[in-house]
N, C-alpha and C positions, 0 to 999 in steps of 0.2 A: 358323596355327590360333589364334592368341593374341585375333587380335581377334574371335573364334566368341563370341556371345553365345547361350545356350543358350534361356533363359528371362528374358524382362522383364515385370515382373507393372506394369501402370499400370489406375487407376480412371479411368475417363470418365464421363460421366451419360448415359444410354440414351435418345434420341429417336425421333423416326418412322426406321423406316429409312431411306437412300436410294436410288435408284433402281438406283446402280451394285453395291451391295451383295446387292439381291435378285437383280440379272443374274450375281455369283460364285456366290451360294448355290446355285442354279436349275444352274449349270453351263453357262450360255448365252453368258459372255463369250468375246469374240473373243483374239485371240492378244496382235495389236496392245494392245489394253485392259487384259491381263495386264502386258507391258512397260512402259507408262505407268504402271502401279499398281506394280510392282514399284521404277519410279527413285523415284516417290514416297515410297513408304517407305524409301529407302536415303538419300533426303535428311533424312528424320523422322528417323532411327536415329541422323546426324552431325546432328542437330541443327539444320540447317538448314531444315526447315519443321513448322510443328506439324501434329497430327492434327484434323483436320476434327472441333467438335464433332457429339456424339453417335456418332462410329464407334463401333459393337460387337462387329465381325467380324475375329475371327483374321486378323492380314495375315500373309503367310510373302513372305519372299526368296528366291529360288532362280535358279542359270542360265536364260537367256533358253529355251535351245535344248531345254532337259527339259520347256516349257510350248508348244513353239510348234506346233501342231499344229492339224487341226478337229476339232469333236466332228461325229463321223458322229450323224448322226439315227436315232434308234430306233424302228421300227416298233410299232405298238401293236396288242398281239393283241384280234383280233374275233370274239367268240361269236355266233353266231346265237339269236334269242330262242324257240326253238321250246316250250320248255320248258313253258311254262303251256298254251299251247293243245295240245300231248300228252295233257297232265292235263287237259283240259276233254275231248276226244273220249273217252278213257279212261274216266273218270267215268261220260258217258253213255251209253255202249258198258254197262259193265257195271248200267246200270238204275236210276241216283240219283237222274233227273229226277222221278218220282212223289215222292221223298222229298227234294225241297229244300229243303222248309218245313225241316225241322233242318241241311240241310246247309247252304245259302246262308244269308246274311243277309238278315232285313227289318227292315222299320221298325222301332223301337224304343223307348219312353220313355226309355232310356236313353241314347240320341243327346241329345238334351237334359239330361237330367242333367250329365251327362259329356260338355260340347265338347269338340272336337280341338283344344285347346288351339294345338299348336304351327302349325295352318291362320290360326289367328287371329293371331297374332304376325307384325309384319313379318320377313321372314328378314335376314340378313347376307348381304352380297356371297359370289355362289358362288365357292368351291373352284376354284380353275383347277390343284389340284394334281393330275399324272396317275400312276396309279400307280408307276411306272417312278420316280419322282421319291421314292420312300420309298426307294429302294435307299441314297439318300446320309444318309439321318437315321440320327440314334441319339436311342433313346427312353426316358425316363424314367418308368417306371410310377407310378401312384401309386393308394393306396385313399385313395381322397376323405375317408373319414370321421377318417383318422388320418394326415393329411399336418401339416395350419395350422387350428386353431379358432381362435375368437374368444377364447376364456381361455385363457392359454396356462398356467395353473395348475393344471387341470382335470387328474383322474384318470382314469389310463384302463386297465381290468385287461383284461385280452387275452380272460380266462379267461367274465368276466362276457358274454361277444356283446351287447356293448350297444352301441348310438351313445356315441360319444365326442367329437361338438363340431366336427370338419375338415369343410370350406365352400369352393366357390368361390371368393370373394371371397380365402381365406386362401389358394390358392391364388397369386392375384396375388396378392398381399404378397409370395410369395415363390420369382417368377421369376427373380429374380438368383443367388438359389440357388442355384438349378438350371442355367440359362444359362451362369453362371459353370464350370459342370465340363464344358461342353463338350455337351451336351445341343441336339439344333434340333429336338426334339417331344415330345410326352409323351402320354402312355396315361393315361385316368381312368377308374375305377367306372363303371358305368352309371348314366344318367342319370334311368332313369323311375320313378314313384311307384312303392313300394315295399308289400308288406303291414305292419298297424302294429301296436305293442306287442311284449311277450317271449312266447315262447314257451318249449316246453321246448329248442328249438334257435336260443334267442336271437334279437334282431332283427335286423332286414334292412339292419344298416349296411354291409356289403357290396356293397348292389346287386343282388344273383341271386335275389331273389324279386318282384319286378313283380306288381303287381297293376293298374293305369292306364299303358298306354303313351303316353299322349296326355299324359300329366301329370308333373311333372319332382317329384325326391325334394325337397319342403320343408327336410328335414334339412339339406339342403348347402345351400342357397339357392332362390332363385326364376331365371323364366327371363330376367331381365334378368341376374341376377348371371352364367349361363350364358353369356350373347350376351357378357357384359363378358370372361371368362376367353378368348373365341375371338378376340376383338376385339385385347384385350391381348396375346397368345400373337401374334397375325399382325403385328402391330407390333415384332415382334423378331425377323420373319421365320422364328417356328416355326409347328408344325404342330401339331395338335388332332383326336386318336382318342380316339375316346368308346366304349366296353366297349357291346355290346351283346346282349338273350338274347333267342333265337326258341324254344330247344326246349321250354320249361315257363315256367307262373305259381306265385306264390306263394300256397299254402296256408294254413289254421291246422288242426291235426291230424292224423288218421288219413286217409284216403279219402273214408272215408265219411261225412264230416266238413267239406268242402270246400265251400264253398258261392259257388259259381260266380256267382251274380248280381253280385260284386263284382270279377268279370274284366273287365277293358273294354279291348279290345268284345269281347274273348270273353265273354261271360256267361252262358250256358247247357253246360252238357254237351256237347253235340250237337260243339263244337269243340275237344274234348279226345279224348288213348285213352283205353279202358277201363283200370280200373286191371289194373294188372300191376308189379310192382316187378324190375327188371333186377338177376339173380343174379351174382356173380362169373363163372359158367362161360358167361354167356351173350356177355362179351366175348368168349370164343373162339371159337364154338361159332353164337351164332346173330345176324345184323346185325339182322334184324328187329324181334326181344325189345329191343336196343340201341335201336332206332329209334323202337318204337311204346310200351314197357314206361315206367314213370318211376325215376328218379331215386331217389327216397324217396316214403314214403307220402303228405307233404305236396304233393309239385310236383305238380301234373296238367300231365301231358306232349300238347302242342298236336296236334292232328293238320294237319299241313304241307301234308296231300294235299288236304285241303280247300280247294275254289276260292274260296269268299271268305276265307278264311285266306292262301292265296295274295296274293290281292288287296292286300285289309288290309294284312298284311306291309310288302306293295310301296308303297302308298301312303304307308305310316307313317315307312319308311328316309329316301324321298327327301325327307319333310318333315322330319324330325330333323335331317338333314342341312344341308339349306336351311335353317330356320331358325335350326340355331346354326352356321352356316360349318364343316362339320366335313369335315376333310379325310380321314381317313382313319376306320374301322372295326373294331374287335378284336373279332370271334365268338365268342361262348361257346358250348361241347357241341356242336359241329360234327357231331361221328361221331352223334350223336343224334337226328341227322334227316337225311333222305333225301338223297343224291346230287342227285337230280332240283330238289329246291327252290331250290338254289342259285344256276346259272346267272341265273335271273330274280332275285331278290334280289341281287345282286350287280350287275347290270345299273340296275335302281332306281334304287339308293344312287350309283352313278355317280360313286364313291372307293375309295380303295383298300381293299382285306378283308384282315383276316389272321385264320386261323380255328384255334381251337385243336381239335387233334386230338389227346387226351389217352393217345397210344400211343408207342413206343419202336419200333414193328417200321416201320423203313422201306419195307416191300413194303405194309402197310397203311395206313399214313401218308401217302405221296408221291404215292398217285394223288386225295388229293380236292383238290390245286392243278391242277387240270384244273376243278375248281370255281370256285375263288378263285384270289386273287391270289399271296397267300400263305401260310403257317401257321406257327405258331410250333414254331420245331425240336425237339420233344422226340427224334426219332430221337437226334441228337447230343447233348445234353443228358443222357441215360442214361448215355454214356459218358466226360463231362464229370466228372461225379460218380464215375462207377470209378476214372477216371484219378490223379484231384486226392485223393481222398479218405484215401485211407491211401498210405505209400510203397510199397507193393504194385500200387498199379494199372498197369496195362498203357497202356505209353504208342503201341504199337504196334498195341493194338486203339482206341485213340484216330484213330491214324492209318487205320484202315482205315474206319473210322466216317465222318473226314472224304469217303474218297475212295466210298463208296458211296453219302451221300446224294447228293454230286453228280453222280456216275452216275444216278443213281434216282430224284429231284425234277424237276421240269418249270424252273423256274428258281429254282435254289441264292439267288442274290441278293434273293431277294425273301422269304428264309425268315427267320423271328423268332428270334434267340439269345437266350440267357439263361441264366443260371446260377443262378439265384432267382426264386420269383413267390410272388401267396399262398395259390398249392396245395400249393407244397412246399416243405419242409424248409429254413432258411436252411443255408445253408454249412456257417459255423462251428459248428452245433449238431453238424454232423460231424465235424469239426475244427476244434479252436481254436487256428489256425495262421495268423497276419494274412497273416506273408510266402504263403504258400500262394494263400490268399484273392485278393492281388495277382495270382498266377499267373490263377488262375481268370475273374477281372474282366478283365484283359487280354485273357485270349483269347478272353473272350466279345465283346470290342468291336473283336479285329483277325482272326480266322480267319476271317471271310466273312457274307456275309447283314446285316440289318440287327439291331445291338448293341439290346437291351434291360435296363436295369438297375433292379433294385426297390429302391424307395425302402427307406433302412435299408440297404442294400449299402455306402452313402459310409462309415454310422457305427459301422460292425462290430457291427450288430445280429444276436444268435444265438438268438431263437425255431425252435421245431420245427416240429412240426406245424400243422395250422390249429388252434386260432386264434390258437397262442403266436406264429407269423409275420407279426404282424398289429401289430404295435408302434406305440405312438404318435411320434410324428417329434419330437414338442414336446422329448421328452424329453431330445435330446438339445442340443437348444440352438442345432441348425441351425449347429453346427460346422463350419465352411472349414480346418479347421488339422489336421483326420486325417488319415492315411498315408494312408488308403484313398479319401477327396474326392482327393488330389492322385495319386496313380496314377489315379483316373478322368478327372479333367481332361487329365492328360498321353497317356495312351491316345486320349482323344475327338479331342484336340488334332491329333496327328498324323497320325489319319483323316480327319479334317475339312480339314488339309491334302490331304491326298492327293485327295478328295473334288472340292477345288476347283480342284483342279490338272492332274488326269489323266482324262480321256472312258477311260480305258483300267480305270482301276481298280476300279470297281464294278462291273465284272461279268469281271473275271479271277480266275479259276478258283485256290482256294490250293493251293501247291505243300507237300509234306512235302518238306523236304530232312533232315531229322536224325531217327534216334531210335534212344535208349538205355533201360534198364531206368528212367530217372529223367527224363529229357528228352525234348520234341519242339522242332522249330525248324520254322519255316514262314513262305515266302513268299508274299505278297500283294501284285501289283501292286511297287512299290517300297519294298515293308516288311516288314523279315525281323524275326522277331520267334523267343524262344528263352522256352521256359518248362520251370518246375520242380518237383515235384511230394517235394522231401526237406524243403521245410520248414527254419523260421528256424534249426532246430539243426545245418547241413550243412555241409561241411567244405570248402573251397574245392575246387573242380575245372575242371579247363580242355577246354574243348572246341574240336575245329578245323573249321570248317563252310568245307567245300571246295569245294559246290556253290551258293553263294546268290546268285552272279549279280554279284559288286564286283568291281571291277577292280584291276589288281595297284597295289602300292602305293600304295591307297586313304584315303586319311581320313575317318574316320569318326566321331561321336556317336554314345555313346548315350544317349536321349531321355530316359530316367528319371531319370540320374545325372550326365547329361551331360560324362561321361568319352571322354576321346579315346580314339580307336584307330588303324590302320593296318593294312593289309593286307599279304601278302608278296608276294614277286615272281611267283606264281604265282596269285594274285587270294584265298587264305583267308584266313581269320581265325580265330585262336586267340581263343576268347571263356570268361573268366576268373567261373565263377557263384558269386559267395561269399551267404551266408546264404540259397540257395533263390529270390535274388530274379529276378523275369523282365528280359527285354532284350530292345530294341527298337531297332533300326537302319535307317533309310534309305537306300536306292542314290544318291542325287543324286548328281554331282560338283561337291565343292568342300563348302564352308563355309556353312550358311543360317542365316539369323536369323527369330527367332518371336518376334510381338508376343502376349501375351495379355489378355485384360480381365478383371481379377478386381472 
C-alpha cells in the first residue's frame, strides 16, 4: 500500500476534447479500450509517457477484471403523442369552435413587432444527448445574474432584488471553476426576456417573470453570447440546461393592472386564467385552483389548455433548444399546470426534462415522472434537512425516505438531488456546522439520482430565505482552497469514476446498510459511503459495518483523507468517525491511483 497515490493534483491547458474522451464520458468505451487507457496511464504515473496535451478527464487505474464487462444497451421509453389531439377533440366537443377568435391565434401586428427571434438565428449543432445520459452528470446550478459580471467590484445587496451585473460570457470565464470540482453540466436562469424595471417585488433578475419568449434577457447577454456559453460548455464535454417557465408571465402590479399587450405572443387576455390567487389550503385540498389560480396578483397564470398555447409552447421549446444546443431542460411550477400538457412539450423539446414539483409528499410527487423525465427530489430533500439539521434528526427516517422514493418513483436515477437551491434556505443558515455541511454535500452527490449543487455550496455561503440565498459569487473570490470546493471535488470525483467505469452503477438501487441515532452508511454500486449528523464538536466513535460487501482482509482508502484501512477476516470494517466528518470507501480490489485536473 505504500506506493497508493491517493490524489495528484497537475494543471493541463483545456483543448477541444478528443474523441476517445467523449467515447468514456458517454459510457460507450469498449473493455479492450479501457485496458489500453488504463496501461497508459500506469506508464504516465512511472513516468514513462506524458499525458496527451489538452487531456481534461479524470483518468482512474483500477484491475482489469472490475472494468471488463459490456454495457448492456438501455431501452428508451416511448410515449405516445396522443396528447394534444385529446385537447383539440375535447375543446370542440365542448363548443369553442364559435369562439376561436379569442381562443386560437390570428394574425397580428405583433408578429412583426416582435420576430421569433430564435427561428431567425442559425441554431447549434443538435443535442444527441439522450435522456438516460443525465443519470451520469452532476450539475452545477447557477443564477446567472450572481455567478461572474463584468465588474467584479460591483455591489450587490441580496435584499435590494435588483440585477447585479452576472452574464454569459462571465460565465465562461469561469468554467475551470467549475469543471475543476468535478462538475459535467450545469443548470442556468432562464433564458427569456424578462419584464423591466423595479417594482415593489423587485426586478426580474432571476428569470421567473418573462414577458418575450422569443427574446433572450439583454441583462445577461445577447444570443450570440448564449450559442458561445453552449458552444464552450460542449468543448469540455459538459452539458447545458437552461431553466425554463410555462405556467405564468410576468406582471407590473395588481390584476387588474396587467397589461397583457406586452406578453408575446401571449398578448391578449383570452391566453391567461381569470384571476384567482391560489390560497395555502388549496395545495391540499384543491388541484384545480393549483392549476388554473396564479401565483401572485402579478403573474397571469397561462391557460395550457389552450390549443394555440399548446402549439406555441411546442414550437417555441424545440427552437430554444435548437438554437442554443441545449441538452437538457429544468421546469419551473410543474404541479401548476395540468398533467395533460406535458407529454407533448416534452416530446417537442426532444431533451431531457426535469421538472420541479414543489411537494415533500412522495405519493404526490412521484406520479408526474410519468410526465417527464425527471424531477427534482424534494420528497427526500425534506428529510435530508430533518436528518442533518440538528443532532436530533432521525437518521432512520432518513433511511425509510430513501427506500420509499424508490419504491414510489418511475426511475429513482433520473431524479434531481440537492441540498440547496434558491427557493430554499441555505444549510448553514440552519446550521453553522462546515463538518455537517460536508455530510450533507456528500450525500447529496453519492446516495442516488443525479447530484445537483448550488452555487455558494463550495463557499459556505449562509443566506436564508429568498432573497438572502441569492448571494453574489464575486464575493467570494471564486476560492479553490475551501474545505467545502475540495469535499465537492472529491465526492464528484469518485462518482465520476464510478460513472466511467461501471454500466452497473447508475442505475443500482442504494442499499442502507447502517443506522444509528447519529449515522447512516450506504451503498451504491461500489461506494459505500458513512455519514454523520454530530457535528465538528463529536467525540470519536467507532463503527463496525459488517454488511457493506469488502472482502475479508481487504484494503482499503478512504477517499477524503486517504487513510488506509483493512478489513477483518470475516470481511467488516471498524470505521473510526472523529470530528463528524463523512467517509467514503470503494469496493475495488487492490490499490488504485487517481489523476485529477485542477
Amino acid at each position: 500500500m505504500d506506493n497508493v497515490v491517493c490524489y495528484s493534483w497537475e494543471k493541463r491547458a483545456r483543448t477541444e476534447p478528443r474523441e476517445e474522451d467523449y467515447a468514456m464520458a458517454t459510457r460507450e468505451a469498449t473493455p479492450d479500450y479501457v485496458v489500453q487507457r488504463n496501461e497508459r496511464v500506469k506508464k504516465q504515473s512511472e513516468g514513462l509517457e506524458t499525458k496527451p496535451d489538452g487531456y481534461d478527464s479524470p483518468i482512474l487505474v483500477v484491475k482489469d477484471d472490475d472494468i471488463m464487462h459490456k454495457h448492456s444497451k438501455q431501452k428508451r421509453r416511448r410515449r405516445l403523442g396522443i396528447v394534444i389531439a385529446a385537447v383539440v377533440i375535447v375543446a370542440l366537443a365542448a363548443g369553442l369552435g364559435g369562439g376561436l377568435g379569442s381562443r386560437m391565434r390570428q394574425n397580428s401586428t405583433s408578429d412583426a413587432s416582435n420576430p421569433k427571434l430564435f427561428n431567425a438565428t442559425t441554431p447549434l449543432p443538435k443535442s444527441n444527448v439522450r435522456s438516460i445520459d443525465w443519470r451520469g452528470r452532476s450539475i452545477y446550478q447557477i443564477v446567472t445574474d450572481r455567478f461572474n459580471p463584468s465588474n467584479l467590484t460591483r455591489p450587490c445587496n441580496t435584499a435590494n432584488r435588483e440585477y447585479c451585473g452576472g452574464t454569459w460570457r462571465g460565465i465562461i470565464d469561469k468554467l475551470d471553476y467549475i469543471q475543476n470540482m468535478g462538475f459535467t453540466a450545469i443548470w442556468i436562469s432562464p433564458v427569456t426576456a424578462q419584464r423591466n424595471g423595479q417594482t415593489g417585488e423587485g426586478e426580474a433578475y432571476h428569470g421567473y417573470w418573462q414577458q418575450n419568449i422569443y427574446a433572450v434577457n439583454s441583462h445577461f447577454g445577447t444570443i450570440s453570447d448564449l450559442q458561445a456559453l453552449s458552444t464552450a460548455l460542449h468543448a469540455r464535454n459538459m452539458y447545458l440546461m437552461v431553466d425554463v417557465v410555462v405556467n405564468h408571465f410576468g406582471g407590473v402590479g395588481n390584476s387588474s393592472e396587467v397589461d397583457y399587450r406586452k406578453m408575446y405572443p401571449f398578448d391578449s387576455r383570452g391566453y391567461f386564467h381569470p384571476y384567482c390567487e391560489i390560497t395555502s389550503e388549496d395545495y391540499h385540498s384543491d388541484q384545480t385552483a393549483v392549476e388554473q389560480c396564479w401565483l401572485t396578483a402579478s403573474l397571469p397564470d397561462v391557460d395550457t389548455a389552450n390549443i394555440y398555447v399548446i402549439q406555441t409552447y411546442s414550437d417555441w421549446i424545440k427552437s430554444l433548444v435548437n438554437v442554443f444546443g441545449v441538452d437538457g431542460l429544468r421546469i419551473d411550477t410543474v404541479r401548476h399546470v395540468e398533467k395533460s400538457f406535458w407529454p407533448g412539450f416534452k416530446s417537442a423539446a426532444g431533451v431531457f426534462t426535469l421538472g420541479e414539483v414543489f411537494d415533500g409528499d412522495v405519493a404526490y410527487t412521484c406520479p408526474y415522472q410519468e410526465q417527464l423525465d425527471g424531477l427534482l427530489n424534494y420528497p427526500l430533500y425534506y428529510y435530508v434537512l430533518q436528518a442533518f439539521r440538528d443532532t436530533d434528526g432521525s437518521m432512520s427516517s432518513l433511511a425509510f425516505a430513501l427506500t420509499t422514493v424508490l419504491d414510489s418513483c418511475r426511475d429513482p436515477s433520473l431524479l434531481g438531488a440537492f441540498s440547496e437551491n434558491h427557493d430554499v434556505p441555505r444549510f448553514l443558515s440552519q446550521r453553522n456546522d462546515v463538518h455537517v455541511q460536508m455530510n450533507v454535500i456528500t450525500f447529496t452527490i453519492l446516495a442516488g439520482g443525479i447530484p445537483i449543487i448550488y452555487q455558494g455550496q463550495e463557499q459556505g455561503f449562509f443566506g436564508g430565505q429568498d432573497p438572502s440565498n441569492r448571494e453574489a459569487l464575486w464575493n467570494s473570490e471564486y476560492s479553490t482552497k475551501t474545505p467545502l470546493y475540495s469535499v465537492i471535488a472529491s465526492a464528484n470525483e469518485i462518482r465520476n469514476h464510478e460513472v466511467f467505469s461501471s454500466s452497473e452503477y447508475l442505475t443500482a438501487n442504494t442499499s442502507v446498510i447502517f443506522t444509528d441515532d447519529h449515522h447512516i452508511a450506504l451503498r451504491k454500486g461500489q461506494i459505500v459511503s458513512l455519514y454523520s449528523n454530530e457535528g465538528i464538536n463529536a467525540t470519536r466513535f467507532n463503527i463496525t459495518l459488517t454488511d457493506a460487501g469488502f472482502q475479508r482482509n481487504q484494503p482499503l482508502i478512504e477517499i477524503l483523507t486517504c487513510a488506509n484501512s483493512t478489513t477483518d477476516a470475516k470481511g467488516s470494517l471498524i470505521v473510526s468517525v472523529q470530528q463528524g466528518l463523512p467517509q467514503l470507501r470503494n469496493l475495488y480490489h487492490g490499490p488504485f491511483v487517481v489523476y485529477m485536473v485542477d
